[in-house]
N, CA and C atoms as an extended XYZ file, in Angstrom:
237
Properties=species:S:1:pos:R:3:atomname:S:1:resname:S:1:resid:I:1 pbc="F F F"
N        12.782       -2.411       -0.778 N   UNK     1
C        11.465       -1.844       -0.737 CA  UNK     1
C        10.409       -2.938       -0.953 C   UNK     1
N        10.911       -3.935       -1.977 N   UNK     2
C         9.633       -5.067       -2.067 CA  UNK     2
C         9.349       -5.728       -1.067 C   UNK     2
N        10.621       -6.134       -0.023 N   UNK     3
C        10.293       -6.585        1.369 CA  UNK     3
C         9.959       -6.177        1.961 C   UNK     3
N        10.043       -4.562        2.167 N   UNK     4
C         9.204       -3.594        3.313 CA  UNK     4
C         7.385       -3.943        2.454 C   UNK     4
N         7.662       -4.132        1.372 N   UNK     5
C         5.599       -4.226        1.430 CA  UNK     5
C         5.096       -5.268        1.466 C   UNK     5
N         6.134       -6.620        1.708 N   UNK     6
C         5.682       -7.813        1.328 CA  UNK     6
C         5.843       -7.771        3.100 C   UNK     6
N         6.250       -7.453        3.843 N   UNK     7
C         6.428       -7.540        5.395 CA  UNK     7
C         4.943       -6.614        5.992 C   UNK     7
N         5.103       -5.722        4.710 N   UNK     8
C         4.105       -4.852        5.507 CA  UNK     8
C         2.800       -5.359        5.640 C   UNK     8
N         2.688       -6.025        4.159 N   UNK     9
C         1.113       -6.936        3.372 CA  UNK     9
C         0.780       -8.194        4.885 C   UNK     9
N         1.820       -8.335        5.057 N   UNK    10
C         1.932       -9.799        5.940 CA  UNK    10
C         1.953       -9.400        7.348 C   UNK    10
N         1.862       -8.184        8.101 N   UNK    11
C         1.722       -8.050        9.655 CA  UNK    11
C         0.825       -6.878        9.219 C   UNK    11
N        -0.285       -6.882        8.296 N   UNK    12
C        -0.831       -5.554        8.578 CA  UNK    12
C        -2.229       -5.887        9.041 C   UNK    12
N        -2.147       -6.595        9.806 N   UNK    13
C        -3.775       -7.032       10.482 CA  UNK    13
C        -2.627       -7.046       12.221 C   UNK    13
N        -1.845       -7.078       12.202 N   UNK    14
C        -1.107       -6.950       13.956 CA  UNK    14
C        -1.218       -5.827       14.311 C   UNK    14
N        -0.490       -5.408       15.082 N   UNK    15
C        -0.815       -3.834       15.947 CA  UNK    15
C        -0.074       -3.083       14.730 C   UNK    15
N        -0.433       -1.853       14.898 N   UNK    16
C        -0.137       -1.054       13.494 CA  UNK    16
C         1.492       -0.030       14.574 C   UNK    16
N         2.248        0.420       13.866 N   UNK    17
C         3.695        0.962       14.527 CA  UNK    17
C         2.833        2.254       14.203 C   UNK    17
N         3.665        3.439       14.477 N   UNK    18
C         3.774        4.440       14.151 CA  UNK    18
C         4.581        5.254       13.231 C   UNK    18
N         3.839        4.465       11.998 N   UNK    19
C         5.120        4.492       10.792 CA  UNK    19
C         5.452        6.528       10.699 C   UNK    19
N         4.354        7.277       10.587 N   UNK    20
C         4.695        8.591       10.439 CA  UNK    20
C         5.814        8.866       10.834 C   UNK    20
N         5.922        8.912       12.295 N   UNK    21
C         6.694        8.692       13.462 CA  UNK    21
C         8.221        8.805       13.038 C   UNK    21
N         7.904        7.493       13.003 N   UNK    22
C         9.251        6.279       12.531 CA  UNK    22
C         9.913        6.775       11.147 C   UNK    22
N         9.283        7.214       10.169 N   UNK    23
C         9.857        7.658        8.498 CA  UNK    23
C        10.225        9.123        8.961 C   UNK    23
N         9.920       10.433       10.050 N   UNK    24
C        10.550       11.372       10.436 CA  UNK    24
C        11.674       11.240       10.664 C   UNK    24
N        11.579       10.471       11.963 N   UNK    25
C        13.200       10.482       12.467 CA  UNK    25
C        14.417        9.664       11.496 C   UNK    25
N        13.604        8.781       10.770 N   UNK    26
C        14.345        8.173       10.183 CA  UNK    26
C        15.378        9.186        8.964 C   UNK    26
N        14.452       10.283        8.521 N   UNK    27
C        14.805       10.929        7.229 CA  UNK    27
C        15.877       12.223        8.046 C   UNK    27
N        15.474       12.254        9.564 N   UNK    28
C        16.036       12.864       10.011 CA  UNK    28
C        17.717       12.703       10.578 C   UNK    28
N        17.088       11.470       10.508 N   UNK    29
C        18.571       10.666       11.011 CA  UNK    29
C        19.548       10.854        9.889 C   UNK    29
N        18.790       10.374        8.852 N   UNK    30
C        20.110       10.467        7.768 CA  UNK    30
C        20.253       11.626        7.065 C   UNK    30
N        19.560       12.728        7.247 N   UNK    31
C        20.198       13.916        6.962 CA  UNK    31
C        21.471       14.806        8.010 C   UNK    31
N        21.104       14.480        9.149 N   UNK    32
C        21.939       14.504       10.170 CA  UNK    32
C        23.127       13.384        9.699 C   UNK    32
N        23.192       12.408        9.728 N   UNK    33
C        24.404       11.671        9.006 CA  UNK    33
C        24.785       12.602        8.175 C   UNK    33
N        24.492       12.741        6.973 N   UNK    34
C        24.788       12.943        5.921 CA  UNK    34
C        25.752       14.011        6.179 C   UNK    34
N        25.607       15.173        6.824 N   UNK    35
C        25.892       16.224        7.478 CA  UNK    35
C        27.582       16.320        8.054 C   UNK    35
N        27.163       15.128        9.088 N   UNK    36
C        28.276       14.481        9.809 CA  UNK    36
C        29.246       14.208        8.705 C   UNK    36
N        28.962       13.314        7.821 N   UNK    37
C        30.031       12.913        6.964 CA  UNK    37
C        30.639       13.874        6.575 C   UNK    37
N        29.662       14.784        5.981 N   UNK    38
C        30.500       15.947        4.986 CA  UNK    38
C        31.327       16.369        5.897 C   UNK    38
N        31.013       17.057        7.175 N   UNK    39
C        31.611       18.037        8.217 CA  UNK    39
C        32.939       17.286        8.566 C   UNK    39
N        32.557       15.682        8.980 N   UNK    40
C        33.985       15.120        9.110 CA  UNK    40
C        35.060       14.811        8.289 C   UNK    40
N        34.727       14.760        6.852 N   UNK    41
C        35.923       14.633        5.979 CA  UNK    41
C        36.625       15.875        5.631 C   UNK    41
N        37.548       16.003        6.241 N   UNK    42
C        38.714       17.268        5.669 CA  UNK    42
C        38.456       17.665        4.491 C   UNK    42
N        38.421       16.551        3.025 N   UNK    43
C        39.057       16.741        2.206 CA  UNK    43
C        37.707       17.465        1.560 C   UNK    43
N        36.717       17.107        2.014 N   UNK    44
C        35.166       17.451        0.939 CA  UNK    44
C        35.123       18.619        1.851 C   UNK    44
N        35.629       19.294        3.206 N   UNK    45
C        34.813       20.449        3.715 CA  UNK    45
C        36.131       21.455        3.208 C   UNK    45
N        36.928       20.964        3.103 N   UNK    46
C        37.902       21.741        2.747 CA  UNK    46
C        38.148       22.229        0.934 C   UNK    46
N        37.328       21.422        0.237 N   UNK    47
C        36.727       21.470       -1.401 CA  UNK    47
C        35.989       22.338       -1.565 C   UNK    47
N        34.769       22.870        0.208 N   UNK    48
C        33.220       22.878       -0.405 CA  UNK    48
C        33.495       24.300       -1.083 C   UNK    48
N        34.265       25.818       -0.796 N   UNK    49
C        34.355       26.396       -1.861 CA  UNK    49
C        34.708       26.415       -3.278 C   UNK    49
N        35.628       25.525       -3.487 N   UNK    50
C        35.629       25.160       -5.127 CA  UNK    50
C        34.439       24.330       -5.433 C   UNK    50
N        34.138       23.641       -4.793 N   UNK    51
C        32.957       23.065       -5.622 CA  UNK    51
C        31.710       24.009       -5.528 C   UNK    51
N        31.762       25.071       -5.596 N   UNK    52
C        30.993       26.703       -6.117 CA  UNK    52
C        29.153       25.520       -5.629 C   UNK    52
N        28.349       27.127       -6.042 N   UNK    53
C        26.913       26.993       -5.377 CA  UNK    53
C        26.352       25.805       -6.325 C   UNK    53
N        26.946       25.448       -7.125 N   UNK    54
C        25.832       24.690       -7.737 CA  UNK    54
C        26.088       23.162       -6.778 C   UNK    54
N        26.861       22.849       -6.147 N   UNK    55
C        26.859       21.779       -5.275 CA  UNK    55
C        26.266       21.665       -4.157 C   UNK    55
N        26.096       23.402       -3.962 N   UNK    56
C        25.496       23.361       -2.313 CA  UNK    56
C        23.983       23.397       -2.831 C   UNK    56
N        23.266       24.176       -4.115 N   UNK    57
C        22.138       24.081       -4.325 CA  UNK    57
C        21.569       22.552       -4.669 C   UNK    57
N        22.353       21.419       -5.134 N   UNK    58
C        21.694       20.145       -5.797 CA  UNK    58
C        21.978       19.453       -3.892 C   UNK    58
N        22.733       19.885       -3.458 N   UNK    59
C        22.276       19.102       -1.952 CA  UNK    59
C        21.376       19.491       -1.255 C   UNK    59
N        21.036       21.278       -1.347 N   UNK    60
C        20.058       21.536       -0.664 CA  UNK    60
C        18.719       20.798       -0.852 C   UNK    60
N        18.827       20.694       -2.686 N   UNK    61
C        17.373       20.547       -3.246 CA  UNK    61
C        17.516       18.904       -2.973 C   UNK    61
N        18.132       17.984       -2.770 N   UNK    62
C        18.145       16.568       -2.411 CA  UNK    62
C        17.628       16.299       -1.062 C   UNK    62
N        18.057       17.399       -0.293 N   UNK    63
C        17.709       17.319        1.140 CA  UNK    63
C        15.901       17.556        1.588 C   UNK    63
N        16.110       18.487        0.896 N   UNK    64
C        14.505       19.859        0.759 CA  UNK    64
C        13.784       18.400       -0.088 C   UNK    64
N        13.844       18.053       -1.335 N   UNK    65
C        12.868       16.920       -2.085 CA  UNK    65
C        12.471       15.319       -1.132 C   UNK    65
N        13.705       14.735        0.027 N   UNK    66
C        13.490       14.211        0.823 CA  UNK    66
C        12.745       14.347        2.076 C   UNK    66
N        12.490       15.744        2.095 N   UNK    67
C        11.728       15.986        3.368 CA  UNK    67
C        10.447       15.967        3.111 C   UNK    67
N        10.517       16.524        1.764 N   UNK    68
C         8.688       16.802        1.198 CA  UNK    68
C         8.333       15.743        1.175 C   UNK    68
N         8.981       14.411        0.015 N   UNK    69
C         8.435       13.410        0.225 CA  UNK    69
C         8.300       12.814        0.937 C   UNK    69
N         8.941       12.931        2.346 N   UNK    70
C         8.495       12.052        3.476 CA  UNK    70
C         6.586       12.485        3.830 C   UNK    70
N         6.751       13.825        3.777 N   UNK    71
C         5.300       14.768        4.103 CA  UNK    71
C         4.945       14.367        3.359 C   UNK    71
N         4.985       14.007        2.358 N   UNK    72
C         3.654       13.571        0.981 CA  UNK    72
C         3.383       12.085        1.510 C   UNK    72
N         3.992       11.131        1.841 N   UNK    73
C         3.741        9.967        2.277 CA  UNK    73
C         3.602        9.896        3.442 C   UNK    73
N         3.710       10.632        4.587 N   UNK    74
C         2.850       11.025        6.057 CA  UNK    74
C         1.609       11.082        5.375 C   UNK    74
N         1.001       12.171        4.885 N   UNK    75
C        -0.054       12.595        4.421 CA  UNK    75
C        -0.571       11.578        4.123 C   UNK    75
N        -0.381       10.908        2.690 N   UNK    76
C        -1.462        9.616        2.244 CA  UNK    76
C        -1.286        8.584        2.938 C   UNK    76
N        -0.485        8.275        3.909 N   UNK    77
C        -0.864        7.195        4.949 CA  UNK    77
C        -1.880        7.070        6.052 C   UNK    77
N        -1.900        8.639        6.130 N   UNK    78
C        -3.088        9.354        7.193 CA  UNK    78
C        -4.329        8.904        6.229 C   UNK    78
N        -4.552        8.472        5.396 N   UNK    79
C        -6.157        8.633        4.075 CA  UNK    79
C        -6.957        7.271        4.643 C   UNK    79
């Protein structure tokens, strides 16, 4: 992260990216991974009923708290 602001500090007079953009798909990407993994390992999709709701609720809320904060930092980048 210190290099993403020390990169950022240092090309932020060049053409500007479309970071919004770019931090969507990105968060999107790896929730979609994330997904993949679970779905492809036998041994964790084949667990996910013993490991009862409180596993599926702390992933939901990991997933759900990553999305917001992407929207909270869309938002104040837009300022």
């Amino acid at each position: 992260m210190i290099i993403g602001v020390i990169v950022g500090r240092l090309m932020s007079h060049r053409a500007k990216l479309p970071l919004p953009l770019l931090l969507s798909a990105t968060v999107c990407l790896l929730v979609c991974l994330l997904g993949y993994s679970v779905g492809a390992d036998r041994q964790v999709a084949s667990a996910l009923p013993r490991l009862g709701l409180k596993s599926i609720v702390l992933g939901a809320a990991g997933t759900i708290g990553a999305v917001l904060a992407t929207f909270v930092l869309i938002k104040s980048m837009r300022r």
